[in-house]
C-alpha positions in Angstrom: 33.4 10.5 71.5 36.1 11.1 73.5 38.7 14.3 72.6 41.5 11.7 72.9 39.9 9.6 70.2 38.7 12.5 68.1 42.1 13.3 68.1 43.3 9.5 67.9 41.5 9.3 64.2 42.0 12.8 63.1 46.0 11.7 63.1 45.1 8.4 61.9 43.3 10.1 58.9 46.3 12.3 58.1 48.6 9.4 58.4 46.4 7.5 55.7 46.1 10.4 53.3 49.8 11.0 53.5 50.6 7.5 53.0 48.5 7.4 50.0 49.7 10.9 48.7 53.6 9.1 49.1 52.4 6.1 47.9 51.1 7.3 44.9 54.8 9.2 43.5 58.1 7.4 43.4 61.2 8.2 41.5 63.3 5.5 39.8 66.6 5.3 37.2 66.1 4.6 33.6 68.4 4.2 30.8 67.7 3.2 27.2 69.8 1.6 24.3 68.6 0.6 20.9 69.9 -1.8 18.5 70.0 -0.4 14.7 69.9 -3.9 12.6 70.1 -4.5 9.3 69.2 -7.3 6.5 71.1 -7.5 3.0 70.7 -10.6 0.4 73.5 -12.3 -0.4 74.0 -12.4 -4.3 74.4 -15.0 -7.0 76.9 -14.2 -9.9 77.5 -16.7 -12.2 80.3 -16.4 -14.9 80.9 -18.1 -17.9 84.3 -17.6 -19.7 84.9 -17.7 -22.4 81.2 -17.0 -23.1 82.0 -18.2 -26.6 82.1 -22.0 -26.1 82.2 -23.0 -29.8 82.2 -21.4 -33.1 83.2 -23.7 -35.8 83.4 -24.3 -39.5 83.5 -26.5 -42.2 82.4 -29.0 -39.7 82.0 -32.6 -42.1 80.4 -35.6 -40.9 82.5 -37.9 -38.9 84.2 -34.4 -37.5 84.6 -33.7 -33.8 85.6 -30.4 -31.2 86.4 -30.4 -27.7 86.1 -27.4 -26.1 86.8 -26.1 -22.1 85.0 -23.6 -20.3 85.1 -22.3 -16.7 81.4 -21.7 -14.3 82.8 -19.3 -12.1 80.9 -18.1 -8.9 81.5 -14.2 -8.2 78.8 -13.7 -5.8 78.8 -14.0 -1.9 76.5 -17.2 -1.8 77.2 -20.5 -2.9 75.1 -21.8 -5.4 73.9 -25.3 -5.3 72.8 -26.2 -8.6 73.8 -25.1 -12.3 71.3 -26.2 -14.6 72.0 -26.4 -18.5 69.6 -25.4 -20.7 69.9 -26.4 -24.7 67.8 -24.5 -27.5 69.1 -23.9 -30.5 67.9 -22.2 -34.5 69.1 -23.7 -37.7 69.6 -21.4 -40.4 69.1 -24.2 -43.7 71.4 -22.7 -46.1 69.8 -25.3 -49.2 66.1 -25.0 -47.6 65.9 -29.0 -48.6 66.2 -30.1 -45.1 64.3 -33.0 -44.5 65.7 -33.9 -40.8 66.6 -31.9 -38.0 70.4 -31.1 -38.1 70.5 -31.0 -34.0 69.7 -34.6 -34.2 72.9 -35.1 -36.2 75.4 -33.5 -33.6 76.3 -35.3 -30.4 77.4 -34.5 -27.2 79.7 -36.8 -26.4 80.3 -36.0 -23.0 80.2 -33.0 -20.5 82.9 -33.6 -17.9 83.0 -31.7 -14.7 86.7 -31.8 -13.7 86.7 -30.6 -10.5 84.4 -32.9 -9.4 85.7 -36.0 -10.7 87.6 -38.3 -8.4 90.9 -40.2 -9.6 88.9 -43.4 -10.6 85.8 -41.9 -12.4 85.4 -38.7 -14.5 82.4 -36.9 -13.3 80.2 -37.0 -16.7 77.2 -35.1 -16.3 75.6 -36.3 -20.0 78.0 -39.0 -21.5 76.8 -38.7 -24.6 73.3 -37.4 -26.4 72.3 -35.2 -29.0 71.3 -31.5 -29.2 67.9 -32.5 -30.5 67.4 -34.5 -27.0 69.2 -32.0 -24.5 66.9 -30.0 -25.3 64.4 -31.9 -23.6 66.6 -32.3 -20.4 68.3 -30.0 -17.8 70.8 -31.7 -15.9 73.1 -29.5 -13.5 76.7 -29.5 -14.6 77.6 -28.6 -10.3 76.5 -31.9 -9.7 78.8 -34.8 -8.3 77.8 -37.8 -9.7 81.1 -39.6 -8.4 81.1 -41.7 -5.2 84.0 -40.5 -3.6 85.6 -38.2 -1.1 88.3 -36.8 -3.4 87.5 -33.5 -5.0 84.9 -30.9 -4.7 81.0 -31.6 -2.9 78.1 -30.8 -4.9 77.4 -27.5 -5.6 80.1 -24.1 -6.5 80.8 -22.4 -3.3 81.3 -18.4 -3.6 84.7 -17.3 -4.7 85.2 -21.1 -7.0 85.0 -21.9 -10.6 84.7 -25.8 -12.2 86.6 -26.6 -15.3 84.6 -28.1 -17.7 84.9 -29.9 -20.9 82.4 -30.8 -23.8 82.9 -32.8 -27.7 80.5 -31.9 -29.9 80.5 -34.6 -32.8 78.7 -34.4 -36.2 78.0 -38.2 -36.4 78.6 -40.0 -39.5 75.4 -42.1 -40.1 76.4 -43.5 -43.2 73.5 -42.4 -44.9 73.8 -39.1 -47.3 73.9 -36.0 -45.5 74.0 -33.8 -48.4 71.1 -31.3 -46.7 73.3 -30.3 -44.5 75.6 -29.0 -46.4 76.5 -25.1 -46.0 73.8 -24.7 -42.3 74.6 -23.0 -39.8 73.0 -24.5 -36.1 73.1 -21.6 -33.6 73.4 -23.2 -30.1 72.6 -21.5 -26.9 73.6 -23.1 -23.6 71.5 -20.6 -20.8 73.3 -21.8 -16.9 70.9 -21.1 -14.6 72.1 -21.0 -11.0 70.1 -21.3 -8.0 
């Protein structure tokens, strides 16, 4: 081989070995950010007031009480459903009872006044007994209305619905003497969801 091309691919080598020496290293810019996120639950907070709905006496047959309470919402989500829940104890002050005394007091209605419409009261139960509420759970937040007046479905956050309940101790006609001097003990347990 010739000096020229001795020469000719010794500069071609150092060429290719400094190409792939620069090839190899580069510089670039770089900046970084991070995002610092975070996840809280919302909470549910419902309020009864008074929490005391009704505490009466010498109830006689034939005798009736109608009572108002508010649901109040003092969380940050709305809740979409209030469900009642009925239980109650007797305390038999005779120990002759023969009947349950639950059966013997009515509900005459449950009205939701902030979701009635001018036309139609909103009744959630119009009218049962303790005995049978027990078996039921029907959601006093409900609208059961067609109409646009009023509140939706539901108590949003920061709302509270007015609501108003008869209790009746029916008058059967029949003697009712048992019940003389008992005490029922009801407990109404709002569940929100």
């Amino acid at each position: 081989m010739s000096i020229k091309k001795k020469l000719g691919m010794g500069v071609a080598t150092a060429v290719l070995g400094l190409g792939l020496i620069g090839g190899g290293t580069f510089a670039y810019f770089s900046d970084t950010v991070e995002a610092n996120n975070t996840f809280a639950a919302g909470t549910l907070d419902l309020a009864l007031d008074p929490e005391v709905i009704i505490d009466v006496d010498n109830l006689s047959p034939g005798g009736w009480m109608i009572r108002a309470f508010d649901l109040e919402n003092n969380g940050t989500l709305d809740i979409s459903e209030v469900l009642i829940k009925t239980s109650y104890e007797i305390e038999d002050a005779q120990g002759d009872n023969t009947d349950d005394f639950g059966k013997h007091i009515r509900v005459n209605f449950l009205e939701n006044s902030d979701k009635s419409e001018e036309y139609g009261h909103n009744d959630i139960i119009y009218s049962t007994t303790l005995y049978d509420l027990q078996n039921i759970t029907p959601d006093a937040v409900k609208k059961n209305v067609i109409g646009f007046e009023n509140e939706i479905s539901g108590l949003p956050a920061g709302t509270k619905d007015t609501m108003y309940v008869e209790f009746e101790f029916v008058e059967n006609g029949e003697d009712q003497n048992q019940f003389q001097g008992d005490k029922l003990k009801l407990n109404w347990a709002f569940e929100a969801r």
